[in-house]
PDB file of N, CA, C and O in Angstrom:
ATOM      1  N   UNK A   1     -33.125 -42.820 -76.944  1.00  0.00           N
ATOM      2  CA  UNK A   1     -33.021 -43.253 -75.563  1.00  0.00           C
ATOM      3  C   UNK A   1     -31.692 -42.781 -74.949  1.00  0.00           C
ATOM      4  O   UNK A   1     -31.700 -42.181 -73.874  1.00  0.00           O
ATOM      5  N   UNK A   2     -30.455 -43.061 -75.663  1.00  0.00           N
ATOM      6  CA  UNK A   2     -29.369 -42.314 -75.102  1.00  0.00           C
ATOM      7  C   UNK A   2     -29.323 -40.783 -75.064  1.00  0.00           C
ATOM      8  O   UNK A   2     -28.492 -40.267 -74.316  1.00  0.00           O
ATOM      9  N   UNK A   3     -30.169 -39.971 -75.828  1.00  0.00           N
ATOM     10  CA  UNK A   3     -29.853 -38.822 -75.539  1.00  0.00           C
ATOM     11  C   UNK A   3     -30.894 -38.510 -74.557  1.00  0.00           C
ATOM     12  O   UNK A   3     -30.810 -37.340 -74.182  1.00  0.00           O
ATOM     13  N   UNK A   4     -32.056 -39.314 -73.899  1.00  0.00           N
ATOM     14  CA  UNK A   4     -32.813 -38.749 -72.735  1.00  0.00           C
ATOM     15  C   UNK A   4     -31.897 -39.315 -71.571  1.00  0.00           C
ATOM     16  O   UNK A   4     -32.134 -38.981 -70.410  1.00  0.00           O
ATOM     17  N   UNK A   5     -31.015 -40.040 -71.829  1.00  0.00           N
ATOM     18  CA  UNK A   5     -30.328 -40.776 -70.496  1.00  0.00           C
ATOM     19  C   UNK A   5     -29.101 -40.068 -70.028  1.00  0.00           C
ATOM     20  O   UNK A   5     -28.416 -40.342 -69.043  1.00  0.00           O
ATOM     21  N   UNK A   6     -28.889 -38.821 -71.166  1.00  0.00           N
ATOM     22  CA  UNK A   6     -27.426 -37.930 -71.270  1.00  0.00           C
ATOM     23  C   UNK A   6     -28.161 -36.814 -70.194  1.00  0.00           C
ATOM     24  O   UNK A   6     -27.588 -36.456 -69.165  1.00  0.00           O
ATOM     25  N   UNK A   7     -29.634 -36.281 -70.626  1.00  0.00           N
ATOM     26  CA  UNK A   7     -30.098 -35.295 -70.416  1.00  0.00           C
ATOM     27  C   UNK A   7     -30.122 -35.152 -69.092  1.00  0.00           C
ATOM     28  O   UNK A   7     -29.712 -34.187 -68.447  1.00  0.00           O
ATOM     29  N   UNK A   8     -30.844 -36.601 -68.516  1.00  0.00           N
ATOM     30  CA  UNK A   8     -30.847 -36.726 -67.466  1.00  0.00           C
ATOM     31  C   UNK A   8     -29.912 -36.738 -66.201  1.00  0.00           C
ATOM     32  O   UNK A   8     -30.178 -36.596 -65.008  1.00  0.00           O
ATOM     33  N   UNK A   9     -28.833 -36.937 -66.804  1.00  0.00           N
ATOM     34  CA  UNK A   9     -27.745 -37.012 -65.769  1.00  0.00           C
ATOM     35  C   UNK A   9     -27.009 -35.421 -65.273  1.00  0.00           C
ATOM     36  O   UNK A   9     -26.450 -35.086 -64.229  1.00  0.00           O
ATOM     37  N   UNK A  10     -27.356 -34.567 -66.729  1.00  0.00           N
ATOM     38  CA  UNK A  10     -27.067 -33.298 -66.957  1.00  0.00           C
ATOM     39  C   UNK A  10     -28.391 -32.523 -65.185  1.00  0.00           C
ATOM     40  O   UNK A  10     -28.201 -31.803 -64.205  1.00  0.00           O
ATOM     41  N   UNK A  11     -29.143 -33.019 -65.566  1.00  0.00           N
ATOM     42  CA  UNK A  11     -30.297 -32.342 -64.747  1.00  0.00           C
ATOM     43  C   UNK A  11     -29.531 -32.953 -63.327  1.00  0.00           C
ATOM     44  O   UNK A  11     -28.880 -32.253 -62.551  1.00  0.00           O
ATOM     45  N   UNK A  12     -29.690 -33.942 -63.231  1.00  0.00           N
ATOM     46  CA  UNK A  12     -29.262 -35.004 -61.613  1.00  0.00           C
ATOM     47  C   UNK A  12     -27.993 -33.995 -61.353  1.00  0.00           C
ATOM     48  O   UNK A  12     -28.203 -33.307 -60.354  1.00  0.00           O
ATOM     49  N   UNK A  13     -26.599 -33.691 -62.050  1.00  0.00           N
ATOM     50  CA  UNK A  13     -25.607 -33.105 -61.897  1.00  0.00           C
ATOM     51  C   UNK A  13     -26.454 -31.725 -60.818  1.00  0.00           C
ATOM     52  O   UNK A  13     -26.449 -31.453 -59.617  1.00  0.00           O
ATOM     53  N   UNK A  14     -27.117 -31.133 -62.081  1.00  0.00           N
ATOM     54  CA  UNK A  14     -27.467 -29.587 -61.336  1.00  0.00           C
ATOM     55  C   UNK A  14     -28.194 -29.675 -60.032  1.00  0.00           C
ATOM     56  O   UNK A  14     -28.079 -28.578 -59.486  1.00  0.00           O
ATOM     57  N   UNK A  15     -28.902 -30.511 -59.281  1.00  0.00           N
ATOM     58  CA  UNK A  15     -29.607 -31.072 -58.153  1.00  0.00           C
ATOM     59  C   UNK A  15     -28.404 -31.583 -57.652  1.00  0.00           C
ATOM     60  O   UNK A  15     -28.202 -30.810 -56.715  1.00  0.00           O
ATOM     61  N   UNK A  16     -27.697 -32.185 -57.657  1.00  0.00           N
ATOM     62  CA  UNK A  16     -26.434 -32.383 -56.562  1.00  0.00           C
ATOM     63  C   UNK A  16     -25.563 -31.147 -56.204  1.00  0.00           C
ATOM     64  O   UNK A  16     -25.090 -30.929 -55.089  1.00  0.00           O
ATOM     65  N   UNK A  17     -25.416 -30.360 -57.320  1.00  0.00           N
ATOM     66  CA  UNK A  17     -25.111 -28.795 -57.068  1.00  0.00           C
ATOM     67  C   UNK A  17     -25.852 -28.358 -55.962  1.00  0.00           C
ATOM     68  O   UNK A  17     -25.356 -28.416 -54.837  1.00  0.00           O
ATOM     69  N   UNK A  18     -27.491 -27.733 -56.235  1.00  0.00           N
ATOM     70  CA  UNK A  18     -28.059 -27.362 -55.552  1.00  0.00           C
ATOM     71  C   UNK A  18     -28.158 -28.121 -53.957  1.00  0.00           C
ATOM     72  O   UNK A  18     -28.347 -27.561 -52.877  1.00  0.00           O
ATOM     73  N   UNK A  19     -28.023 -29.120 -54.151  1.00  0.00           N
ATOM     74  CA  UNK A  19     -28.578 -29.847 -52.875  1.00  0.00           C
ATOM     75  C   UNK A  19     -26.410 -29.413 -51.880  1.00  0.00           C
ATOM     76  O   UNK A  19     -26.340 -29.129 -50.684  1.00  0.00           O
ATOM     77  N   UNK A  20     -25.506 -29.478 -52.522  1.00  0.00           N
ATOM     78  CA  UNK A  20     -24.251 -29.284 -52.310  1.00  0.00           C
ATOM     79  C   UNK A  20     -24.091 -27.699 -51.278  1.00  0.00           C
ATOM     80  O   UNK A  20     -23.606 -27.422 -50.181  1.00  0.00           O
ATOM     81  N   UNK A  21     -24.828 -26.923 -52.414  1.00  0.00           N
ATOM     82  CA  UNK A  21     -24.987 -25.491 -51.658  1.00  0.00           C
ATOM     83  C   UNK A  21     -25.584 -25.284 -50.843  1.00  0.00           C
ATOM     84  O   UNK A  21     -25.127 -24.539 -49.976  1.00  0.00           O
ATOM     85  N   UNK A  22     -27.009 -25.878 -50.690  1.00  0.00           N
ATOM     86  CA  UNK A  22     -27.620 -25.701 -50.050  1.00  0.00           C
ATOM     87  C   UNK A  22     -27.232 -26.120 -48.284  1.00  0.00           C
ATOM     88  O   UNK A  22     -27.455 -25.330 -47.367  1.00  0.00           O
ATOM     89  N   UNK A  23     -26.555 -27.670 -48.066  1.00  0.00           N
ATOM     90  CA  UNK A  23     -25.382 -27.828 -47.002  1.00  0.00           C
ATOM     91  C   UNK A  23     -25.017 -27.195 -46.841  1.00  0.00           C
ATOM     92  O   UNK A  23     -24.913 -27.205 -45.614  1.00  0.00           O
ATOM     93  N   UNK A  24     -24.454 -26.097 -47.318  1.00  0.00           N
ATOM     94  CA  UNK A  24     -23.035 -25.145 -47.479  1.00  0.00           C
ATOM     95  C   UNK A  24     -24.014 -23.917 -46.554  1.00  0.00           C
ATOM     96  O   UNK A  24     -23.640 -23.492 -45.461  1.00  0.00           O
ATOM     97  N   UNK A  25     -24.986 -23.583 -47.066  1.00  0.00           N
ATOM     98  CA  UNK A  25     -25.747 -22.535 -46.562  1.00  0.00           C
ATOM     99  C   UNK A  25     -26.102 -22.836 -45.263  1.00  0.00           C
ATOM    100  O   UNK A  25     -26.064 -21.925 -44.436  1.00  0.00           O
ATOM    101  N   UNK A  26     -26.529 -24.231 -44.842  1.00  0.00           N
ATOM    102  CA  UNK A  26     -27.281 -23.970 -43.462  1.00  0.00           C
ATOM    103  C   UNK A  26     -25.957 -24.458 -42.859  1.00  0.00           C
ATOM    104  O   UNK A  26     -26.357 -24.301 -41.706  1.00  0.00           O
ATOM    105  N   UNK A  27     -24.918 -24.845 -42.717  1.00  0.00           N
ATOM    106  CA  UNK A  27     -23.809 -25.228 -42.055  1.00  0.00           C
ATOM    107  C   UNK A  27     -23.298 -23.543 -41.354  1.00  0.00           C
ATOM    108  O   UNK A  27     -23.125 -23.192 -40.187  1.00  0.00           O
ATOM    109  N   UNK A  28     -23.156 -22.671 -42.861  1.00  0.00           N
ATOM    110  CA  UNK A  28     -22.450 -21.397 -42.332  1.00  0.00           C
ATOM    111  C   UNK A  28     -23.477 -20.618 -41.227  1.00  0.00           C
ATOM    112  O   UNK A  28     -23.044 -20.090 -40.203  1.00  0.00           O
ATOM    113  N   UNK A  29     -25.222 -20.640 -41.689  1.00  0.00           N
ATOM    114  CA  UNK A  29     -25.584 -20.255 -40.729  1.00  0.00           C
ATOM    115  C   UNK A  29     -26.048 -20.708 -39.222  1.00  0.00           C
ATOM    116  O   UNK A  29     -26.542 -20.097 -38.274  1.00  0.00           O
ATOM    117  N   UNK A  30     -25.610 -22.223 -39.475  1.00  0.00           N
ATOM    118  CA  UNK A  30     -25.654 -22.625 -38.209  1.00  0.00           C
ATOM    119  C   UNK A  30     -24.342 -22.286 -37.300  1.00  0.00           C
ATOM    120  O   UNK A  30     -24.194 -22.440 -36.088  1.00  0.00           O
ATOM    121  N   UNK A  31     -23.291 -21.691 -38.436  1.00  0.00           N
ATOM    122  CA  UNK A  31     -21.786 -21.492 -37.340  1.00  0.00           C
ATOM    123  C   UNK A  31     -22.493 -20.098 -37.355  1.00  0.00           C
ATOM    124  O   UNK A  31     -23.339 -20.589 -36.608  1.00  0.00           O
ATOM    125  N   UNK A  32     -22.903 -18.886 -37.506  1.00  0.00           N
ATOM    126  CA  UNK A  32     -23.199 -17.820 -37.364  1.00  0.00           C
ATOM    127  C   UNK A  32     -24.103 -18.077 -36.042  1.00  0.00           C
ATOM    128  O   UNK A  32     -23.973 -17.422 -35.008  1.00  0.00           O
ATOM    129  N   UNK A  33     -24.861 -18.926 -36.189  1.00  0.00           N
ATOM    130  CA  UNK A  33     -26.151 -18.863 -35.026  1.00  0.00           C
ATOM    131  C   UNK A  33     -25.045 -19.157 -33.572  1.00  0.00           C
ATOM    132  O   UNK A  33     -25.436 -18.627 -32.532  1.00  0.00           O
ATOM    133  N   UNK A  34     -23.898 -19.858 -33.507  1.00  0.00           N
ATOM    134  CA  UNK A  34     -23.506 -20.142 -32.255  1.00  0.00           C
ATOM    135  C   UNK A  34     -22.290 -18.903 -32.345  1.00  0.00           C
ATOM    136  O   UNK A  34     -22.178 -18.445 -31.208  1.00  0.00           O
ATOM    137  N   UNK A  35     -21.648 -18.429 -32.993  1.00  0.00           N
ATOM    138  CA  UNK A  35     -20.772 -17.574 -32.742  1.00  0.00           C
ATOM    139  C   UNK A  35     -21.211 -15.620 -32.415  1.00  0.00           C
ATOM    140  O   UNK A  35     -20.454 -14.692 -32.126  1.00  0.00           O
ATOM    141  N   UNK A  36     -22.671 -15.645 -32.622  1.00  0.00           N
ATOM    142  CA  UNK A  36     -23.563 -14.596 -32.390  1.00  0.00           C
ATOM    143  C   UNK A  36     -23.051 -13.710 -30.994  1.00  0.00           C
ATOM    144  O   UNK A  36     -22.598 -12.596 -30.730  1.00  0.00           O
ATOM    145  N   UNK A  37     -23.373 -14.762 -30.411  1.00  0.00           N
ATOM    146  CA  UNK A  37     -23.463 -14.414 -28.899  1.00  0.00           C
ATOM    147  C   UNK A  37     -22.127 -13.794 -28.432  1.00  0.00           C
ATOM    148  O   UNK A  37     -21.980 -12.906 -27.593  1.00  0.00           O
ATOM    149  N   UNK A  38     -21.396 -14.299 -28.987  1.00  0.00           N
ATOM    150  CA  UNK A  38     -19.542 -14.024 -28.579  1.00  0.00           C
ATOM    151  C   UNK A  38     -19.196 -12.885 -29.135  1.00  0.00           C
ATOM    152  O   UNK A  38     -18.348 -12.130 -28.660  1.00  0.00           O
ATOM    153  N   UNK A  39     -20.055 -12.617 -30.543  1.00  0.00           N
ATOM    154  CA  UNK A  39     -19.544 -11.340 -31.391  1.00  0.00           C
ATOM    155  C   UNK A  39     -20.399 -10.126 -30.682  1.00  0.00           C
ATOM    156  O   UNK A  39     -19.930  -9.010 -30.458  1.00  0.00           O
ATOM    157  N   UNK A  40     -21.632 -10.511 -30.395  1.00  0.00           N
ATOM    158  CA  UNK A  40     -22.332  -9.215 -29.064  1.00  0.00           C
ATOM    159  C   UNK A  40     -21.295  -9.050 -28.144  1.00  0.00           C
ATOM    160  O   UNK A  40     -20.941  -7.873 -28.072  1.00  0.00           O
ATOM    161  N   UNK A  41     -20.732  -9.751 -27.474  1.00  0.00           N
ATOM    162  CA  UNK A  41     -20.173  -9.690 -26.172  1.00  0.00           C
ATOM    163  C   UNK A  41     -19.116  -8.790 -26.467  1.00  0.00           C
ATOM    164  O   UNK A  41     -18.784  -7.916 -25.666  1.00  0.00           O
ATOM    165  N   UNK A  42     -18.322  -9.020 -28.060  1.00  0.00           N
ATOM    166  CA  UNK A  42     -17.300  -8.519 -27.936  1.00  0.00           C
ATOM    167  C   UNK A  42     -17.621  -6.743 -28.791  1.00  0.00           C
ATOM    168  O   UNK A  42     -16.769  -5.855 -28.834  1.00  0.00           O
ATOM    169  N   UNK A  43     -18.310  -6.692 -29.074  1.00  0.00           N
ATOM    170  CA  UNK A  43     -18.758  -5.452 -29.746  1.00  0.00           C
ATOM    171  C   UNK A  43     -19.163  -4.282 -28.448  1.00  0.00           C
ATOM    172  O   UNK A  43     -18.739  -3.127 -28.406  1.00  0.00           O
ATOM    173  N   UNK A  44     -20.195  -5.004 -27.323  1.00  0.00           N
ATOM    174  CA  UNK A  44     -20.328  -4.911 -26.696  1.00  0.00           C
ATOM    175  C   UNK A  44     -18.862  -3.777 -25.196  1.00  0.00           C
ATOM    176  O   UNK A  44     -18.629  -2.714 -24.619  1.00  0.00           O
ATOM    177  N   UNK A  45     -18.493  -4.972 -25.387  1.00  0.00           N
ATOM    178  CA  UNK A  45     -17.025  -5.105 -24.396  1.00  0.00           C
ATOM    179  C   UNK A  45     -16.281  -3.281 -25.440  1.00  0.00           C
ATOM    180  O   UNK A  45     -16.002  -2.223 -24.875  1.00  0.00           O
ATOM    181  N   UNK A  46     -16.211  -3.474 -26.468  1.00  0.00           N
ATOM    182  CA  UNK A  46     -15.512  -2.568 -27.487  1.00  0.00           C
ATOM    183  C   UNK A  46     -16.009  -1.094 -27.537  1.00  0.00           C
ATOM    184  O   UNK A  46     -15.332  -0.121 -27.870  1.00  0.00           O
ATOM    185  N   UNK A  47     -17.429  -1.103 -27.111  1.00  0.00           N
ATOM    186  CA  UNK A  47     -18.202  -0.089 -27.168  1.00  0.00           C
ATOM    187  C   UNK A  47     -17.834   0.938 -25.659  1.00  0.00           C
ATOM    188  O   UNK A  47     -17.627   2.148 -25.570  1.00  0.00           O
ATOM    189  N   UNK A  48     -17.861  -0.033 -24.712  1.00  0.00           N
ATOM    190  CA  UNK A  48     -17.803   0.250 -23.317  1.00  0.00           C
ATOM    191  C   UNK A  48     -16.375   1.069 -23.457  1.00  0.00           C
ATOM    192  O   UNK A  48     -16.127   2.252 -23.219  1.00  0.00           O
ATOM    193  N   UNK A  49     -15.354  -0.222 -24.027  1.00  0.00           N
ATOM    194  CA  UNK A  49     -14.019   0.571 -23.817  1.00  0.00           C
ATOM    195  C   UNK A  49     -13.550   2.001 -25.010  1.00  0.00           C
ATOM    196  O   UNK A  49     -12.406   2.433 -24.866  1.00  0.00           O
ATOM    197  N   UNK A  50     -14.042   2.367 -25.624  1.00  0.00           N
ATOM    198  CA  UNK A  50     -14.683   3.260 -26.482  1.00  0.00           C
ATOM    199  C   UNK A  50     -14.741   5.270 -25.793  1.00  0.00           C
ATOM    200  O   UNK A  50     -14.390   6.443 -25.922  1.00  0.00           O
ATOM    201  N   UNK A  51     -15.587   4.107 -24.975  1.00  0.00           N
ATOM    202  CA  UNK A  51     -16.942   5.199 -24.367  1.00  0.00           C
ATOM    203  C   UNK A  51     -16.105   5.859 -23.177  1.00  0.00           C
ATOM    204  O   UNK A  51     -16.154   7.047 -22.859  1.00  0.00           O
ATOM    205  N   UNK A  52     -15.221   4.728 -22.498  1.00  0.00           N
ATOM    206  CA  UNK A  52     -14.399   5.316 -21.717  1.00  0.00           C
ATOM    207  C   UNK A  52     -12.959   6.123 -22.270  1.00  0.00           C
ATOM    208  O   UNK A  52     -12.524   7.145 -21.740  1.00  0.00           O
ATOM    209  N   UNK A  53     -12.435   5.544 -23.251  1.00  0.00           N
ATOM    210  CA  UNK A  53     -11.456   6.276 -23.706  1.00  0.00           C
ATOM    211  C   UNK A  53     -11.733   8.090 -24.203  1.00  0.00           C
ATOM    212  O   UNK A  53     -10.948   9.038 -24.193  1.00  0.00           O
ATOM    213  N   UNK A  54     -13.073   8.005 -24.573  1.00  0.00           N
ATOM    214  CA  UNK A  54     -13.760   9.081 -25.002  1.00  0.00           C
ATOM    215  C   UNK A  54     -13.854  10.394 -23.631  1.00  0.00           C
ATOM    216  O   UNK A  54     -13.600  11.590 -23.769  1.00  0.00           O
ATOM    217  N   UNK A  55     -14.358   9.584 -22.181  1.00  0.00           N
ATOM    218  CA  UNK A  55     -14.715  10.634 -21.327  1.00  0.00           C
ATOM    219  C   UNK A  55     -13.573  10.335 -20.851  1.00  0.00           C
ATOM    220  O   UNK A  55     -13.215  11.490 -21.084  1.00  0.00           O
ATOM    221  N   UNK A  56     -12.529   9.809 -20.338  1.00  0.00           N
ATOM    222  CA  UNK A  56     -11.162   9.820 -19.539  1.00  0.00           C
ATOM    223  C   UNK A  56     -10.101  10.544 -20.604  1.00  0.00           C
ATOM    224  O   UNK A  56      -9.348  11.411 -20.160  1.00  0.00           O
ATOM    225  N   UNK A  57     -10.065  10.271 -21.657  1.00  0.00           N
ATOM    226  CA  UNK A  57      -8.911  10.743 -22.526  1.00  0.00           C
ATOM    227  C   UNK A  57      -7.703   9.885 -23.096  1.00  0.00           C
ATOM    228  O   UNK A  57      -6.871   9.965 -23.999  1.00  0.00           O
ATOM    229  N   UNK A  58      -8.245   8.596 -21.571  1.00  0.00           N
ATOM    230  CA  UNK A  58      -6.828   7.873 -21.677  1.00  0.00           C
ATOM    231  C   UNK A  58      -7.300   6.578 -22.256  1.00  0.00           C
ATOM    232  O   UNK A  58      -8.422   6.131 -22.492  1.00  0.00           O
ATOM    233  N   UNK A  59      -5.762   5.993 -22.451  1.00  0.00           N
ATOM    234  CA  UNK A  59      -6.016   4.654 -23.297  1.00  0.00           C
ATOM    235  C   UNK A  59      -5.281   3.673 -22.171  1.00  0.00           C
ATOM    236  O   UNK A  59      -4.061   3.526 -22.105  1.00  0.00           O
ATOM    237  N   UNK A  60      -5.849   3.295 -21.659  1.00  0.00           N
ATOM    238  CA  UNK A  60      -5.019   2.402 -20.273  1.00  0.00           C
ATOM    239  C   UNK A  60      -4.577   3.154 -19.294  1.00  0.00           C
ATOM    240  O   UNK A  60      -5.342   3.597 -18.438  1.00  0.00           O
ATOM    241  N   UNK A  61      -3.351   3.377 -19.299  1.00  0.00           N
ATOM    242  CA  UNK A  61      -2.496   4.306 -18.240  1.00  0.00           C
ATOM    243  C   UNK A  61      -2.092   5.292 -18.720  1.00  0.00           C
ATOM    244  O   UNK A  61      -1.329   6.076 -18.155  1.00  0.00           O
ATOM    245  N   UNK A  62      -2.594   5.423 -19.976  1.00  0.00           N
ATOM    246  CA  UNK A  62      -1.565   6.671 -21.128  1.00  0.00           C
ATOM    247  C   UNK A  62      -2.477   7.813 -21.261  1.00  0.00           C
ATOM    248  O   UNK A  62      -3.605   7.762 -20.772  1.00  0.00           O
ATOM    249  N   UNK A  63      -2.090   8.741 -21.836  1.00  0.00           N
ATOM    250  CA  UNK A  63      -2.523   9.747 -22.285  1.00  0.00           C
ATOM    251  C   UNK A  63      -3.199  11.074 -21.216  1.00  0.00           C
ATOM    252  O   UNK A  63      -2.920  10.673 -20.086  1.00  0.00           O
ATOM    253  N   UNK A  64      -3.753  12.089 -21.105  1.00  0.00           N
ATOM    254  CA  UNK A  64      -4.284  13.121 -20.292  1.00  0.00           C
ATOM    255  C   UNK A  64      -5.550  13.446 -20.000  1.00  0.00           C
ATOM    256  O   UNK A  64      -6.494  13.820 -20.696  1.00  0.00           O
ATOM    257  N   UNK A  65      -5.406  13.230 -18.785  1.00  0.00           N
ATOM    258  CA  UNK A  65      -6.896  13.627 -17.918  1.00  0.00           C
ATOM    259  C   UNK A  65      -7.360  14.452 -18.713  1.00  0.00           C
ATOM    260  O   UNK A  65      -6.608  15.200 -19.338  1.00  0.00           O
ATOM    261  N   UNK A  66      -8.860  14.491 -18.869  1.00  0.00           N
ATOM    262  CA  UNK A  66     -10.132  15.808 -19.611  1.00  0.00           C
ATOM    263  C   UNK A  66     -10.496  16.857 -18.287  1.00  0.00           C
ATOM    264  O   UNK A  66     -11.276  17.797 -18.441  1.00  0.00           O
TER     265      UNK A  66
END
């Protein structure tokens, strides 16, 4: 009887693990699901300024007309 009552706690341990990670998992992708939108915007925003540095030449006020 004590060694099914050892076993058991061994098993319960690994289910509090799992159930531990599993929090862990939908927490991070619930911060992914709201920070989405901000990381488009800014990839977005990055691409544009990119695209212009590319056909102007310049980086703000710097550098030479194409």
């Amino acid at each position: 009887m004590f060694t099914e009552l050892i076993r058991e706690e061994e098993g319960q341990s690994t289910v509090e693990y799992m159930l531990l990670i599993s929090v862990i998992v939908i927490a991070l992708v619930a911060a992914a699901w709201v920070f989405v939108p901000t990381f488009e915007e800014g990839v977005k925003d990055l691409a544009g300024d990119v695209k212009k540095i590319l056909s102007t030449g310049k980086i703000g006020k710097a550098g030479t007309p194409r």
